[in-house]
Kinemage of the C-alpha trace (Angstrom):
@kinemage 1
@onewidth
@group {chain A} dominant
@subgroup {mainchain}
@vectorlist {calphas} color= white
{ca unk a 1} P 133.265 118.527 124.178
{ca unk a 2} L 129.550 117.822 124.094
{ca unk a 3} L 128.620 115.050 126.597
{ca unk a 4} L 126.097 112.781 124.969
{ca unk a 5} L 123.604 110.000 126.383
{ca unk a 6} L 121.090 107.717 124.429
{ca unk a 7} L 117.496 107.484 125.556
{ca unk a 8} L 116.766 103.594 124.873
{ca unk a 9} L 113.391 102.599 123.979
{ca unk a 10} L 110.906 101.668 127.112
{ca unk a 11} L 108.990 98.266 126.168
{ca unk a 12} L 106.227 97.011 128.593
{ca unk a 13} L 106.228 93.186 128.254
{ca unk a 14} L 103.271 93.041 130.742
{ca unk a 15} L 100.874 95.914 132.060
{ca unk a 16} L 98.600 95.119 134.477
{ca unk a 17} L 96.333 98.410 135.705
{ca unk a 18} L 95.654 97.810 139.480
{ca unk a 19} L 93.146 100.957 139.626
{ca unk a 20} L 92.606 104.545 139.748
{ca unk a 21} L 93.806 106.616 142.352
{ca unk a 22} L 91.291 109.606 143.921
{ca unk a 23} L 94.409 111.627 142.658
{ca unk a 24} L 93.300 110.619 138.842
{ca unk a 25} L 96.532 109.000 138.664
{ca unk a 26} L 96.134 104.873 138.039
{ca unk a 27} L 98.259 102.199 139.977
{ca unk a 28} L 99.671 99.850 137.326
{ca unk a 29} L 102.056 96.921 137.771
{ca unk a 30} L 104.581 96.518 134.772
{ca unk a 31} L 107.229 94.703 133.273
{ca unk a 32} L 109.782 96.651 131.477
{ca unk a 33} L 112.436 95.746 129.173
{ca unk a 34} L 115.089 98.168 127.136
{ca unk a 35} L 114.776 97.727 123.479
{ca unk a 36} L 118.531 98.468 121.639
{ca unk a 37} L 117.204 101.017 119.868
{ca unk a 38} L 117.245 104.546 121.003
{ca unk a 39} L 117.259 108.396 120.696
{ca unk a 40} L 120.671 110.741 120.574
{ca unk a 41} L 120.858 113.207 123.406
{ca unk a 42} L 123.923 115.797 123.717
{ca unk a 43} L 124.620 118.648 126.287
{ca unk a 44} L 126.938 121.713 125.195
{ca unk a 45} L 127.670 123.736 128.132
{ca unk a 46} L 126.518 126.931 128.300
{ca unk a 47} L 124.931 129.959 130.093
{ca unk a 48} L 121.094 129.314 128.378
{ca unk a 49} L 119.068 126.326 128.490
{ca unk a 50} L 118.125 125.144 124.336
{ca unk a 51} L 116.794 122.532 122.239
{ca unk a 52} L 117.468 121.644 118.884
{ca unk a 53} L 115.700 118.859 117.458
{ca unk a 54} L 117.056 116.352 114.847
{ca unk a 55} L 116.561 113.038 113.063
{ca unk a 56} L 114.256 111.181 110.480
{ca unk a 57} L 111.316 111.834 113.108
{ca unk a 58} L 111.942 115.316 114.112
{ca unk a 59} L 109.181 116.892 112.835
{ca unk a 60} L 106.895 114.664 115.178
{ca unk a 61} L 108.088 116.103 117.975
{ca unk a 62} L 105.681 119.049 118.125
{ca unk a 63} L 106.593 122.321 120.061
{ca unk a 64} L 109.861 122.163 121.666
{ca unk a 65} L 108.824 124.797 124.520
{ca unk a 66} L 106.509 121.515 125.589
{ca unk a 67} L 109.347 119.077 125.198
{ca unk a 68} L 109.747 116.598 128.379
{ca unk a 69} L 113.685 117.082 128.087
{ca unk a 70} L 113.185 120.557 128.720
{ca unk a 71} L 110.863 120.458 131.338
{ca unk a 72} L 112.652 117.968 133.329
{ca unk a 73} L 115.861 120.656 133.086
{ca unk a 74} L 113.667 123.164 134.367
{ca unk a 75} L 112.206 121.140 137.042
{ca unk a 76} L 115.799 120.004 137.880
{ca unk a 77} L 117.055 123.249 138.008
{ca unk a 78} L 114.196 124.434 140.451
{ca unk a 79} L 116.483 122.209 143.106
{ca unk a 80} L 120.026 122.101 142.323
{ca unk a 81} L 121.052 125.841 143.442
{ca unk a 82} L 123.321 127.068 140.120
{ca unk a 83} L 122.658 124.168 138.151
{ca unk a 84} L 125.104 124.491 134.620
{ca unk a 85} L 122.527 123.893 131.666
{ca unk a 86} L 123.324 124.412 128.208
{ca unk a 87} L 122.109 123.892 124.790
{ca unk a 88} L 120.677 120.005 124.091
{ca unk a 89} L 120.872 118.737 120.923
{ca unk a 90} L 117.974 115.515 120.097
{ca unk a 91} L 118.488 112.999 117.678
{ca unk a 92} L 115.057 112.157 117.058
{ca unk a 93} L 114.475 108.255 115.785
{ca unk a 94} L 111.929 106.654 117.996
{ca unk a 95} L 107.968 107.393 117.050
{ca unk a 96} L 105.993 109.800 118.998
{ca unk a 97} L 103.276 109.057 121.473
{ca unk a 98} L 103.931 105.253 120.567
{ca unk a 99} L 103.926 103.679 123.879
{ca unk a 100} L 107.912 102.759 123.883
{ca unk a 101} L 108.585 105.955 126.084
{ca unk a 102} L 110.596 108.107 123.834
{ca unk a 103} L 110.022 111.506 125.135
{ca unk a 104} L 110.261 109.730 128.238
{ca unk a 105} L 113.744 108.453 127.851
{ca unk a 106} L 114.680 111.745 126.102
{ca unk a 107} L 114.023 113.310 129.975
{ca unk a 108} L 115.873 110.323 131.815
{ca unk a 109} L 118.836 111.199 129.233
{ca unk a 110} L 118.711 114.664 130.084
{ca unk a 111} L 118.319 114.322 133.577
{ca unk a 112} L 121.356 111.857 133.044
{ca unk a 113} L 123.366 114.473 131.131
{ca unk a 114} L 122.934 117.320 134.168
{ca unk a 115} L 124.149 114.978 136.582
{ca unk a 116} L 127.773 114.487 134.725
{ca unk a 117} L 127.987 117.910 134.335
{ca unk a 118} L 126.982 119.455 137.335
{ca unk a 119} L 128.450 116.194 139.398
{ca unk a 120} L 125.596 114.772 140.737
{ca unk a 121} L 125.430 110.945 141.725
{ca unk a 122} L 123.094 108.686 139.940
{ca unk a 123} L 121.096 107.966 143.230
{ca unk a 124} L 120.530 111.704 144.123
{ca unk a 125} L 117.445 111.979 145.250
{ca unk a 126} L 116.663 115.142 143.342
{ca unk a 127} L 117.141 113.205 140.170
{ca unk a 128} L 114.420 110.631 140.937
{ca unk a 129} L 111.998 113.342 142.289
{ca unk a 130} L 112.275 115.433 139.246
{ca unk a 131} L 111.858 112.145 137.083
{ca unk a 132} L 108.275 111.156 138.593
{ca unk a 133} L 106.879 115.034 138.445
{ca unk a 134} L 108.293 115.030 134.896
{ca unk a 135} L 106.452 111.312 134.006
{ca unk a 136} L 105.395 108.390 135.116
{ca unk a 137} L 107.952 105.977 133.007
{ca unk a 138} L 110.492 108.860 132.906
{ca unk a 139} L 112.001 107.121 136.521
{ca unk a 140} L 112.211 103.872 135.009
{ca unk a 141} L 113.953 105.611 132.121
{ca unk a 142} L 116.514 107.148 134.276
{ca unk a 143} L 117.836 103.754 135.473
{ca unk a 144} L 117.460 102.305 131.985
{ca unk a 145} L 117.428 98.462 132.510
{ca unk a 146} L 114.612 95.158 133.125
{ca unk a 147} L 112.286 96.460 136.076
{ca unk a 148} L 109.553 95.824 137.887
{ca unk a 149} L 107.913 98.984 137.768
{ca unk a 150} L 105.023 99.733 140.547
{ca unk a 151} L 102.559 102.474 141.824
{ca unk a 152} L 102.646 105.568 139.336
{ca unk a 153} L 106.013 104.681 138.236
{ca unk a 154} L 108.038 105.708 141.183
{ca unk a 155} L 108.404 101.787 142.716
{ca unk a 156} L 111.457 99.955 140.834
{ca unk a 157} L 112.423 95.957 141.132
{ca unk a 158} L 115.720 95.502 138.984
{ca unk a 159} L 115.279 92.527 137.151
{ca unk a 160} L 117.887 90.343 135.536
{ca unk a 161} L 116.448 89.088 132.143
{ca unk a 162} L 117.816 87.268 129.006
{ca unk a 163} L 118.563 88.661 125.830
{ca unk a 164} L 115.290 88.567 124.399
{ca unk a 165} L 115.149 88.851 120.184
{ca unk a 166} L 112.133 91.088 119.378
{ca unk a 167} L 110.748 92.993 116.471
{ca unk a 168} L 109.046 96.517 117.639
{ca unk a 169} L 106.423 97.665 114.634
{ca unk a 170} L 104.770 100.920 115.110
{ca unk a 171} L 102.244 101.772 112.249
{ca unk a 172} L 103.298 105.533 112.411
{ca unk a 173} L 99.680 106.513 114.231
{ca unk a 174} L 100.043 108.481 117.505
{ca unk a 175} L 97.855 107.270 120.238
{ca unk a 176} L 97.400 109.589 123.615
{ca unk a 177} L 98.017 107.884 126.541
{ca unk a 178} L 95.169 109.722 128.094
{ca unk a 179} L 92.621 108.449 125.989
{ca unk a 180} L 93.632 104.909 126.075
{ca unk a 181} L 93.016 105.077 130.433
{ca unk a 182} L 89.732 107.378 129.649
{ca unk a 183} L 88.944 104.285 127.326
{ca unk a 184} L 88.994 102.023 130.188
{ca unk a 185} L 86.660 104.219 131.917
{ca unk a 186} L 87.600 103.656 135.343
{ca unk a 187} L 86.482 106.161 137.979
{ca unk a 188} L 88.273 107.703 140.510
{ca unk a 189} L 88.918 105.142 143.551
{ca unk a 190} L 88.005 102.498 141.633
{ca unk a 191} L 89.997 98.820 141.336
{ca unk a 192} L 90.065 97.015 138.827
{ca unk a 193} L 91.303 93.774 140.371
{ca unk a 194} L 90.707 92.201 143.587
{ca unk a 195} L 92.552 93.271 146.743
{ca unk a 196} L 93.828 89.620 146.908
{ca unk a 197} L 95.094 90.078 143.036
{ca unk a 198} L 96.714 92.726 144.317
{ca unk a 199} L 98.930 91.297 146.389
{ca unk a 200} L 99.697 88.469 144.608
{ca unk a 201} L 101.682 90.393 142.329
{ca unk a 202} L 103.583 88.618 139.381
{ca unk a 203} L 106.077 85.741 140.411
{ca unk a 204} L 109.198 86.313 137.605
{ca unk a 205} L 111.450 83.690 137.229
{ca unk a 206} L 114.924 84.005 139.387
{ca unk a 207} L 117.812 84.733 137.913
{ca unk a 208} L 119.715 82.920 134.693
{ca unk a 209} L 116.265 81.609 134.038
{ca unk a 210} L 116.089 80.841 129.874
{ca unk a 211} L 114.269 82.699 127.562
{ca unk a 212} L 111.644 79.980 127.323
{ca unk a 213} L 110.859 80.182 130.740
{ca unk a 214} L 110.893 84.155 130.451
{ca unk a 215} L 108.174 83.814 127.888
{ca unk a 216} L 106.352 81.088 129.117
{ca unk a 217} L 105.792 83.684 132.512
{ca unk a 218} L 104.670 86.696 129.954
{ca unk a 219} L 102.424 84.254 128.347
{ca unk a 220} L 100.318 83.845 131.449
{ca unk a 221} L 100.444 88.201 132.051
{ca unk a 222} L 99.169 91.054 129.798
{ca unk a 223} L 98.369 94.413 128.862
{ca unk a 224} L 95.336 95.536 130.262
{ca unk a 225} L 95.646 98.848 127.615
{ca unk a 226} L 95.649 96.568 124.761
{ca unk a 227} L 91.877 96.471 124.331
{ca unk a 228} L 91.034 100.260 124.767
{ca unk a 229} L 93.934 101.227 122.712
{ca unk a 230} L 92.747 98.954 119.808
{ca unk a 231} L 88.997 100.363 120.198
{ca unk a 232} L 90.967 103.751 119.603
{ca unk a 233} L 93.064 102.457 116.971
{ca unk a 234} L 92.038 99.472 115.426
{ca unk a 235} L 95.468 99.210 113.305
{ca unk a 236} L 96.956 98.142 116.527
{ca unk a 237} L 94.900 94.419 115.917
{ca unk a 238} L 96.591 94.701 112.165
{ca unk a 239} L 100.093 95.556 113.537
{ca unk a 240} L 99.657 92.313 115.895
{ca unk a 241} L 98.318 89.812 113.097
{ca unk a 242} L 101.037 90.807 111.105
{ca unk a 243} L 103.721 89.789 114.244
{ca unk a 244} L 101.634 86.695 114.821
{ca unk a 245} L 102.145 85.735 110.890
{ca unk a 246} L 106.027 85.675 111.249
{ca unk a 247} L 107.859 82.723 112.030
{ca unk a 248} L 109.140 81.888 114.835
{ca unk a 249} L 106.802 84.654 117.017
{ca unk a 250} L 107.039 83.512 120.209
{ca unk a 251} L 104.909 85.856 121.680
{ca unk a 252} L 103.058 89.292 120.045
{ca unk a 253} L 101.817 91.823 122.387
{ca unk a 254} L 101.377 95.815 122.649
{ca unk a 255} L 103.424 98.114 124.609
{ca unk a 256} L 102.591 100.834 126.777
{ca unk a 257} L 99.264 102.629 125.893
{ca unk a 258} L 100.193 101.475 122.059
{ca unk a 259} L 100.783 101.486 119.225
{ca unk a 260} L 104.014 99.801 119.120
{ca unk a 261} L 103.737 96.310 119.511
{ca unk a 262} L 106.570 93.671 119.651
{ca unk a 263} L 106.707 90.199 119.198
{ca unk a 264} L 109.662 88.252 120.936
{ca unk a 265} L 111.328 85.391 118.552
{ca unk a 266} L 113.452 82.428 119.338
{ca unk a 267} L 116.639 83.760 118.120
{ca unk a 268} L 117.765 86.755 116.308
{ca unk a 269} L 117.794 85.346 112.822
{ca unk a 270} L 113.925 84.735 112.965
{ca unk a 271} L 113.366 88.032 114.179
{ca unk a 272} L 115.429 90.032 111.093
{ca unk a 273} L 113.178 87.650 108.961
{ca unk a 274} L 110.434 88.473 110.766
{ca unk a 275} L 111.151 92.389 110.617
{ca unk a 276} L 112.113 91.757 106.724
{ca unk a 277} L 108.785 90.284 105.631
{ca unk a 278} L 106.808 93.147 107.958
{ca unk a 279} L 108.554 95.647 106.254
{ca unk a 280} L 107.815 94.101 102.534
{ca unk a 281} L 104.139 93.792 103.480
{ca unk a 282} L 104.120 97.509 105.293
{ca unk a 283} L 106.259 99.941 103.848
{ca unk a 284} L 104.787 102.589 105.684
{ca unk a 285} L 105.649 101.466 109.082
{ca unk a 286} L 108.481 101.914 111.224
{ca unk a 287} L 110.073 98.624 112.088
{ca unk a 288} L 112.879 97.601 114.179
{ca unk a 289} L 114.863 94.097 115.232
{ca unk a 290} L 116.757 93.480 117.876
{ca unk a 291} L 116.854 92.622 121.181
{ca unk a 292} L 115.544 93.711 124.844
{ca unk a 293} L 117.389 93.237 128.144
């Protein structure tokens, strides 16, 4: 029997870029939710390591040699002496290069999917170190709930949020992560926020906390990639108007480096109306409701 995992979309609620590291990397500080919508992973056993691809959005996928899920296998299998591979199988329905992590959460899956079979624990440390050198959201992938998420990715604060009802639009145009931080223009070593900002990192509100309060504490955060990634793509400022024009929109912001963007709704009825009249307006984009948590 194939094992099979799903590899939930990654949504950034807030994204706050600290600075860029002499390394090239940047330091960000991030709030990230799980959207219920997500990618179809499977693992047969066997004696070579594969890919097949799959699903309405397939054919964005590009090269499979260059896929994340293999690379993290690879990586993985660099430190687990006779690690069992096999053949994966991806049900591809999340955009491309869309700033929800897919390929990222395709990784975590996979990474997920090794572990059962070769009987790793969840906290092996192997896991997490092949997660970072795969990506920098791929770690907060692997756990796959509400963090925190600090550093390059590699610093995790569970979080316990709501159900949140959201719509996720993403106007079907790729953006590259790497020229969304080139766009900020940041050099090497440099902050971009105080070192007192720095360490008064975001205050989230404690646990059972309601969704108003939730969105009241986004309100007052950001996404510092919103502005380059709309200089790159200026449908990203359309895909927000049209968020903001729903009822009941509590709050519209992008994700990630773009171009999904979200807007979080009151309850879930306002959001499938929302999602209904985005999708009647733009047929060409790929639109989801839902929820995060």
């Amino acid at each position: 029997m194939p094992l099979v995992e799903e590899g939930r979309a990654k949504v950034n609620l807030t994204l706050r870029v600290i600075g860029r590291r002499v390394d090239g990397y940047h330091d960000l500080e991030s709030l990230v939710a799980f959207a219920d919508c997500a990618d179809r992973l499977t693992l047969a056993p066997g004696a070579e390591l594969k890919l097949i691809t799959t699903g309405p959005l397939a054919g964005d996928c590009g090269e499979t040699s260059d896929n994340l899920v293999l690379k993290a296998a690879r990586l993985l299998a660099e430190r687990v002496p006779g690690l069992k591979l096999g053949e994966f199988t991806l049900d591809k329905v999340l955009p491309v290069a869309a700033g929800i992590g897919g390929g990222s959460a395709d990784a975590a899956a996979a990474l997920r999917l090794l572990a059962r079979l070769n009987g790793l624990a969840p906290d092996d440390p192997r896991l997490r170190e092949v997660a970072l050198l795969t990506g920098a959201d791929v770690p907060v992938c692997l756990v796959s709930r509400a963090s925190d998420m600090t550093g390059v990715g590699e610093s995790l604060l569970p979080l316990s949020l709501p159900i949140m009802p959201c719509v996720l639009v993403n106007p079907r145009v790729p953006v590259a992560t790497k020229d969304v931080f080139a766009a900020l223009g940041l050099r090497s070593g440099e902050l971009l926020v105080g070192a007192s900002d720095v360490l008064q990192s975001s205050a989230w509100p404690q646990d059972g906390a309601s969704l108003e309060d939730w969105v009241e504490a986004l309100a007052e955060n950001s996404n510092d990639l919103e502005l380059p990634a709309t200089r790159i793509q200026p449908v990203i400022g359309e895909v927000l108007a049209a968020l903001n024009a729903t009822n009941g929109a509590w709050l519209a912001r992008m994700s990630g480096s773009g171009a999904t963007c979200f807007a979080i709704y009151e309850n879930t009825a306002e959001a499938q109306r929302g999602a209904q009249k985005i999708r009647l307006d733009h047929p060409q984009w790929w639109v989801h409701a839902g929820v995060l948590s």
